[in-house]
N, C-alpha and C positions, 0 to 999 in steps of 0.2 A: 287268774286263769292259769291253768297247768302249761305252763310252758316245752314244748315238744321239739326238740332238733332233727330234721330230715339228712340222713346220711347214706351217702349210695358210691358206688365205686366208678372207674370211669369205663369197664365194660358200657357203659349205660347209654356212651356217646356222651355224654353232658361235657363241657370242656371247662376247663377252670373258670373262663370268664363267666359261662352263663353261672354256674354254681354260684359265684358270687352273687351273682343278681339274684339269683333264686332261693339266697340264702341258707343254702345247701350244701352240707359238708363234703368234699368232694373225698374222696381216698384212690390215689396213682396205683394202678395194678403195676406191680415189678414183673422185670424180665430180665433175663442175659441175652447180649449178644458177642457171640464167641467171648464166651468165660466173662463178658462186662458187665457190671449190675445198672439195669436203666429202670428212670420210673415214666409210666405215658404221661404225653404232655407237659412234662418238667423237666427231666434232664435228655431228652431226646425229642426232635421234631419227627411228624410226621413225612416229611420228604426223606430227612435222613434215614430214618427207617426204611422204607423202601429201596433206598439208592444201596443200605445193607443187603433187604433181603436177596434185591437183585443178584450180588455179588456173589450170592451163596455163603452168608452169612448165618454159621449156626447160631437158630435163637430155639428157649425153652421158657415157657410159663412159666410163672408162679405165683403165690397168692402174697397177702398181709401177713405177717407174722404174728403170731399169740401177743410179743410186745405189744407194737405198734398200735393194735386194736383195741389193747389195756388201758393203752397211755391215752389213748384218744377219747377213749370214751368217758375218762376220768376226767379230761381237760373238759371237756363239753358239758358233763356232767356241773360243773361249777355255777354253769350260767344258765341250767337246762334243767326242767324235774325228769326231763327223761329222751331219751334216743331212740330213733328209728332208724334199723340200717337194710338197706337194699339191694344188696348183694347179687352179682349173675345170680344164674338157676343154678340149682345144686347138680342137673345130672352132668353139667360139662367142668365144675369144679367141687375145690372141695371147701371151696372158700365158705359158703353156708354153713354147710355143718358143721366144722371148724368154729365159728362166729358164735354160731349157738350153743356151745359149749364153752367158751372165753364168758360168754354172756352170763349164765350162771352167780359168777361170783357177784352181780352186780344188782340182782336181789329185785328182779323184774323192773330197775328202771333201762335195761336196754332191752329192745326188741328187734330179734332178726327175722328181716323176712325172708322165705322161701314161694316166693308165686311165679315161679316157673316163667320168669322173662329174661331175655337179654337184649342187649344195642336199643333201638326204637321200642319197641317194648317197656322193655324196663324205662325208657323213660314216661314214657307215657304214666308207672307206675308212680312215677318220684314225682312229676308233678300232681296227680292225684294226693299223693300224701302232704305234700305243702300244703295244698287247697282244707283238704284235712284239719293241719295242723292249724291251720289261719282261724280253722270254725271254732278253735277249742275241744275237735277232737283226742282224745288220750291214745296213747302209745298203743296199749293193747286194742284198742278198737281200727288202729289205724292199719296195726297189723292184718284185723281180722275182716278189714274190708279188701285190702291188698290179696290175701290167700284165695277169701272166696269168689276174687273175680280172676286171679290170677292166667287161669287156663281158658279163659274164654281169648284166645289169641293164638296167630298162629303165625309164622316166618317161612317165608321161600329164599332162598339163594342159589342163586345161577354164576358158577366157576367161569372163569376165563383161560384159563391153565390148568393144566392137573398135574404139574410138579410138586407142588406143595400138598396135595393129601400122601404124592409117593415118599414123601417127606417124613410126612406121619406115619407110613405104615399101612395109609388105608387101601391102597390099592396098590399092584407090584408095579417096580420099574418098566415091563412089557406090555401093558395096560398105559401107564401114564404116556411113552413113546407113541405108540401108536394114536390114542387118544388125541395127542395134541398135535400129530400129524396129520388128522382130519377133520382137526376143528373142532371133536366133542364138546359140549359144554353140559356137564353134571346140573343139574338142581336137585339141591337136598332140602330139606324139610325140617321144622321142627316145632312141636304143641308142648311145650313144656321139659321133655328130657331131652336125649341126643339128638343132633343132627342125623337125619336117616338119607338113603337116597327116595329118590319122586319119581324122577323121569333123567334123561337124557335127551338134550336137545340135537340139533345140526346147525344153528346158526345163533349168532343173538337176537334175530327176530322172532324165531321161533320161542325160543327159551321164557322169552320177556310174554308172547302169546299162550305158551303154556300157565304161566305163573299167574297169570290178570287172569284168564278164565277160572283157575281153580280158585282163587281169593272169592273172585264174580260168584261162584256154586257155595262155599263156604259164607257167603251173606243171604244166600239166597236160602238156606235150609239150616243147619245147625244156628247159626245164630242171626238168622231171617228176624225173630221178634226182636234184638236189640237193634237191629240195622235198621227195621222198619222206624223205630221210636228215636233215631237218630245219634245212637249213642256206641256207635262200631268206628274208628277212626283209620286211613290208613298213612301209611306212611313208608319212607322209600330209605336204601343205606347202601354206601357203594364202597368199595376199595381203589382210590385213586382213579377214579371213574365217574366226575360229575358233570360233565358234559352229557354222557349218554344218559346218568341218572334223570335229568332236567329233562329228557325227550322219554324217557321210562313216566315218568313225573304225569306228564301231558296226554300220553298215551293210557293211563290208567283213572285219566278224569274222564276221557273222551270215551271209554269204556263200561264204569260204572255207574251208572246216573244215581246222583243227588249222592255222590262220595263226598265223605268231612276229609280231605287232602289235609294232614298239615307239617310234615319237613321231610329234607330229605340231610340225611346225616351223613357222615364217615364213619364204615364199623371202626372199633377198638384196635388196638393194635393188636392186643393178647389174642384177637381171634382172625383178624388181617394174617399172623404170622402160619395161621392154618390155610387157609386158601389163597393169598399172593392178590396182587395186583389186578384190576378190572373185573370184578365181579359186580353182581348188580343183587339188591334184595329189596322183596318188597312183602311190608309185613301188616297186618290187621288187628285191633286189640279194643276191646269194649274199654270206654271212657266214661264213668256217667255223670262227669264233671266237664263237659268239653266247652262249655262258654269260658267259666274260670279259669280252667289251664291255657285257652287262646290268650287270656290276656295276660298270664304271667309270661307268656314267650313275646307277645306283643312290645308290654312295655320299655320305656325305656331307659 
């Protein structure tokens, strides 16, 4: 049988340990922090991160290098007919299409995907492709099931701060002041490309009410027929905020009836470094393997 390696990066949430278990190549997105080179979950914790960004510690993204992806897929390739890599969404990096071009030389035994997910999401994607790859599915079909469900999903995220988009650029320093001296809380959006804005809330009650009714409408009509057939999954992802996530969690079961709940994650750091500390998201993604992949999170 074609032997198929699952490979995805840790935008995805997935943390080293589960990748092992999942049997799943994991790839550390790089960062600096003030001119440092770190990699997520290897050579920086998630506390110390934070107790940086607190500081006002400048960080910047960035992706895998041409190397790195070369050599990896070369090593893999020894024990593998072939590779599947999972990458964030292309429109918040450039790591994709980057990937798809290293790919190339490798004469279609790797396949990169582009289905438009990130954090929960994209995992939801990666264990999809395991379940995949277990059946003896092939690389290119594995792709080709990943793209055409890819966009059926969609992410909310509600800010706790709005330092860190003034950070970015996305809104002016006059805007983030005020903002965060009356409690604003952004929820942006995203179906596949950018982060957009949604709404703006006034509280975290509100925020969290806004976000569970539009998910609630988004089952109920665009993808009303997979939700009905039980095959729409949610899930929850917070930034140093799992206490309230756990009460987000409970509040979105008590909401939609006969919801497939199943985790609630810590986003990545490469995109933590964008919105900061105490945020909350909760995101939706058609599965149509959702017994399978329970139990690859199950076992143990």
């Amino acid at each position: 049988m074609n032997k198929v390696k699952i490979m995805t990066d840790s935008n995805s949430g997935i943390s080293p340990k589960e990748a092992e278990k999942l049997g799943v190549f994991l790839v550390p997105m790089p960062f600096t922090i003030n001119d440092e080179d770190y990699l997520e979950d290897i050579t920086i914790t998630r506390d110390k991160f934070f107790e940086m960004l607190a500081n006002n510690a400048e960080v910047k993204t960035s992706q895998p290098s041409q190397y790195y992806l070369e050599e990896t897929w070369t090593n893999l390739l020894k024990d593998n007919d072939e590779v599947v890599f999972i990458p964030m969404m292309s429109g918040l990096s450039g790591t994709c299409e980057n990937a798809k071009r290293y790919a190339e030389a490798f004469e279609g035994k790797v396949h990169v995907v582009d289905n438009a997910r990130i954090s929960v999401t994209q995992k939801e994607s990666v264990l999809e492709a395991v379940v995949l790859a277990k059946q003896g599915k092939t690389g290119a079909e594995i792709k080709e099931y990943l793209e055409s469900t890819g966009k059926k999903s969609s992410i909310y995220i509600m800010l706790n701060v709005l330092k860190y988009l003034k950070k970015g650029g996305r809104i002016s320093p006059a805007a983030a002041t005020i903002g965060d001296m009356i409690k604003l809380k952004p929820i942006l959006y995203t179906r596949g490309d950018k982060f957009e804005k949604f709404a703006i809330a006034l509280s975290v009650g509100q925020g969290k009410k806004k976000m569970i009714q539009q998910i609630k409408t988004e089952l109920e009509t665009e993808f009303k027929e997979d939700y009905e057939q039980g095959k729409m999954v949610i899930d929850v992802a917070h930034t140093q905020n799992f206490e309230e996530a756990e009460k987000f969690r409970d509040e979105i079961i008590a909401s939609i009836p006969n919801v497939k709940f199943r985790f609630i994650d810590p986003l990545s750091l490469s995109v933590s470094c964008h919105i900061g500390p105490g945020s909350l998201a909760i995101a939706t993604c058609v599965n149509n393997y959702i017994d399978e992949t329970a139990k690859l999170l199950a076992d143990d």
